[in-house]
Phi, psi and omega in degrees: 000329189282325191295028199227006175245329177345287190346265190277023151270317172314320170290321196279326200282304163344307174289276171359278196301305182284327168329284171343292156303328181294309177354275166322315180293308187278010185266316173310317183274307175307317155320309188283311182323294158339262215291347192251009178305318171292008168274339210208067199315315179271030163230010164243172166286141161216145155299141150228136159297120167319135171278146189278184165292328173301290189314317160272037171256027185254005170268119185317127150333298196267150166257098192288334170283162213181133169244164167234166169238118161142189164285340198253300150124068181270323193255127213242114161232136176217189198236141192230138183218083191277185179259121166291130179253316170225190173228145206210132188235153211194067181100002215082330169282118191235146224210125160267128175279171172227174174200119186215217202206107180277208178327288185277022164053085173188121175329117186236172148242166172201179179249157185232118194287156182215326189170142167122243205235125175257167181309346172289344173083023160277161176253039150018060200292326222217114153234180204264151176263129177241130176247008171118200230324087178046041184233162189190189165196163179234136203210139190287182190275347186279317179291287153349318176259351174275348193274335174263144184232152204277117187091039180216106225284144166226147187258146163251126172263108228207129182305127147211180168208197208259295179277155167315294188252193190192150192309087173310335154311337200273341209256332166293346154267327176276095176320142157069342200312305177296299188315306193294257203317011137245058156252318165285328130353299160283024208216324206052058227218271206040263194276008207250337185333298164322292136348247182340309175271331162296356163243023161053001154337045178259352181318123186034050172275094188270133166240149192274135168275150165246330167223131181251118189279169123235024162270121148249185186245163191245014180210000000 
């Protein structure tokens, strides 16, 4: 009998020891889990901060890309991408100002048409906002300064075209198109727009936006 109580004291201590070690392991595995947590993104929350201007300023005023529209291929947009500075309502008329570095690397500001009463007497209620990969929302001007944030580079996507006149049938398909061209009309601009701003021309200078990005172009 005693060697049979030995025994299982000897067994209990056993149990014992090994209890210990699991123990011991799994306290040992969580700690690791634990420290290694920041490895493994998606199973915490993570923030991103809105890029400052400073961080995006390695993107070109000018855009080299560029579309056409039409029969002709008359009607021409292309992209300019300043830093937005303030919001400006007018005339009926509401506005971005922008600021950017022309030709001769010199600060211009200029204004940006956005939505409101054009020289044709149309009315523009809405521009479209774009936010990248084909996602986007169309939006009054009230809406529109809360989506933007101010000292932070944008692409303006901005009407010009090719000849003095154009199909004006064309304009019930090209949403807004004849409204933005005649703010060039009244400028006496029509193909030249570009023009102007790389050569820092902006004194009462208006550009019709046609699309307001927070996507850029790197060329």
């Amino acid at each position: 009998m005693k060697s049979n109580g030995q025994f299982y004291l000897k067994f209990l201590v056993f149990l014992t020891i090994v209890l210990l070690a699991v123990i011991a392991v799994l306290l040992v595995m969580k700690y690791r889990i634990s420290s290694n947590a920041p490895a493994f993104p998606y199973l915490t929350p993570t923030a991103t901060s809105i890029p400052t201007s400073a961080a995006i300023s390695a993107f070109p005023y000018f855009s080299s890309d560029y579309s056409t529209v039409g029969k002709n291929n008359e009607w021409i947009l292309r992209n300019f991408q300043p830093k937005l500075i303030d919001f400006e309502s007018k005339n009926n008329s509401n506005y971005l100002i922008a600021e950017y570095t022309d030709g001769g690397n010199r600060k211009k500001q200029v204004k940006i048409f956005v939505t409101g009463q054009t020289p044709d007497g149309s009315y523009i209620d809405k521009t479209f906002l774009h936010y990248g990969d084909k996602q986007g929302e169309w939006l009054e001007f009230g809406e529109l300064k809360k989506k933007l944030v101010k000292n932070n580079q944008i692409r303006i996507e901005y009407l010009t075209f090719n000849e003095s006149t154009y199909d004006r049938a064309s304009c019930q398909k090209y949403l807004n198109f004849c409204a933005l061209a005649s703010i060039l009309e009244g400028q006496n601009l029509k193909g030249k727009l570009e023009e102007r701003l790389v050569n820092g021309e902006t004194d009462d200078l208006i550009v019709p936006g046609n699309v307001i990005s927070r996507q850029l172009y790197e060329k």
